[in-house]
N, C-alpha and C positions, 0 to 999 in steps of 0.2 A: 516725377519727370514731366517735362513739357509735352502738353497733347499733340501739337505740331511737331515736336520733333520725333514723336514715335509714329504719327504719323508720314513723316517722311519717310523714316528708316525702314517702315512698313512699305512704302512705294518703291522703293528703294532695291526692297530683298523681293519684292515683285515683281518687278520690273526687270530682275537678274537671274531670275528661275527660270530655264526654258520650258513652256507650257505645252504637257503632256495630251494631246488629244484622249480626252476620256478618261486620262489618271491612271492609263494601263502601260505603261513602259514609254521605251521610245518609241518615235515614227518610226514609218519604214521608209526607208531610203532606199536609193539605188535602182535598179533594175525591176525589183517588186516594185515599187511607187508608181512605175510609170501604166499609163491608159495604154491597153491592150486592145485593139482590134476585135471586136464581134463578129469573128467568122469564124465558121469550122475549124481550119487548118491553125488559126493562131491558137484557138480553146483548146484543140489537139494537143498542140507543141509545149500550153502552160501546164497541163496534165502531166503530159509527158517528165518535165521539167520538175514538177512537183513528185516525182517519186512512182506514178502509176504508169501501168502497162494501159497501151491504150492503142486501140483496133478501130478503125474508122468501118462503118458501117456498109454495104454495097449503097450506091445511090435510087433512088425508085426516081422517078419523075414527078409523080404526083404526091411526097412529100417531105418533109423538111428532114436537114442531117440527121444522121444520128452515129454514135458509137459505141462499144463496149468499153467497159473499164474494170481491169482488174485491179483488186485494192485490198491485197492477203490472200482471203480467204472467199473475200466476195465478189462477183460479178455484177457490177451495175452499169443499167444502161443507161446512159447518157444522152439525151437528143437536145438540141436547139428549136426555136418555133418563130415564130412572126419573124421568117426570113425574107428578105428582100434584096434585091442588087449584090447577092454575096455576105449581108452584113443582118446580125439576128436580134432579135428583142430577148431573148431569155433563154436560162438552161435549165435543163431539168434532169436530177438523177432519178433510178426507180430499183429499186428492189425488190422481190420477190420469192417467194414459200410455197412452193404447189403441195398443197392437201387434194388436188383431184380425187386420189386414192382411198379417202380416207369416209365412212360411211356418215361420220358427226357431219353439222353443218358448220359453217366457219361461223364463231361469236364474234357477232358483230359489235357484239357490247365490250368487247376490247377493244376494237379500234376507235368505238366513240370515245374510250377513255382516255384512249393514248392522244386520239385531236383534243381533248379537252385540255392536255396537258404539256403540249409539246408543239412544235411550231411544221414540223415535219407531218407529212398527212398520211393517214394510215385510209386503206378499205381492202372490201373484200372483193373479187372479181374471177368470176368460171374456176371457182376452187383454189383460190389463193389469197393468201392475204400479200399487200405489196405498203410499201413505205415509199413516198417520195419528198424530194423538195424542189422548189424552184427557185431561181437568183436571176434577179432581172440584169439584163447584159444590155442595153440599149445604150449606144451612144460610150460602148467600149467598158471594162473594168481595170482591173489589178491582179497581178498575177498572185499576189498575196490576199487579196480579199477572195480569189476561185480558193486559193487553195484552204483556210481557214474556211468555208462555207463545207468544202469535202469533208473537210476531218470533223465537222460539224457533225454534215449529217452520217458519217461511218460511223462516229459515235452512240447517234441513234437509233443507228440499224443494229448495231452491237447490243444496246438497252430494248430493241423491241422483238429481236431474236430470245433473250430471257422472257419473255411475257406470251409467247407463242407457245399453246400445249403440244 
């Protein structure tokens, strides 16, 4: 067969395949696609929206939002940070294990392992071991990228609750 002609037909069939960001399905359209506002009440409402109970926090003055989120079984707190004019740089969930009670000391050589291996940050802190992650929100997100980072990191609170004696 002609090089150029399978070369065409190769441009061809390329050039009429709609091109999958990253090979993982379709886009997301619609209502998730669109850039969300970086402030409390909007991050609130995509939570909300997303499936989780979600309790806004009392306000302190001297620092940045924060709220609870209930997600099953678990409680995480959620705060925002580098706020400004109503609009935030980044979110943060946090999870938490109080062993205060407990006379062992917390192995710290599990949470080195679990940061060695997982993008979520594990330590220990006044008798608890906690899991967090952050997602930088600056300059607005997607209400489909909050909500895939959640079930991200509930996953990993799910994986590091097994690994907890």
């Amino acid at each position: 067969m002609n090089k150029n002609l399978v070369s065409a037909a190769l441009l061809v069939l390329t050039l009429s395949t709609p091109a999958l960001a990253g090979g993982a399905g379709a886009p997301v359209t619609g209502a998730n696609a669109q850039v969300v506002a970086s402030t409390p009440a909007a991050l609130m409402a995509a939570l909300k929206e997303a499936g989780y109970r979600v309790t806004m926090d009392p306000v302190s003055p001297d620092s940045d939002p924060s709220m609870t989120v209930m997600a099953g079984e678990y409680e995480v707190s959620v705060w925002l940070s580098s706020c400004s004019a109503g609009k935030c740089s980044r979110v943060t969930a946090s999870t938490y294990w109080d062993y205060s009670d407990s006379e062992d000391d917390l192995d710290t050589e599990l949470t080195n392992d679990w940061n060695s291996n997982y993008y979520t940050q594990s330590y220990v802190y006044e008798g608890a071991y906690y899991l967090d992650s952050t997602m930088p929100i600056a300059g607005g997100y997607t209400k489909a990228t909050l909500k895939a980072w959640m079930t991200d990191y509930l996953s990993d609170v799910k994986d590091f609750e097994v690994e907890l004696p």
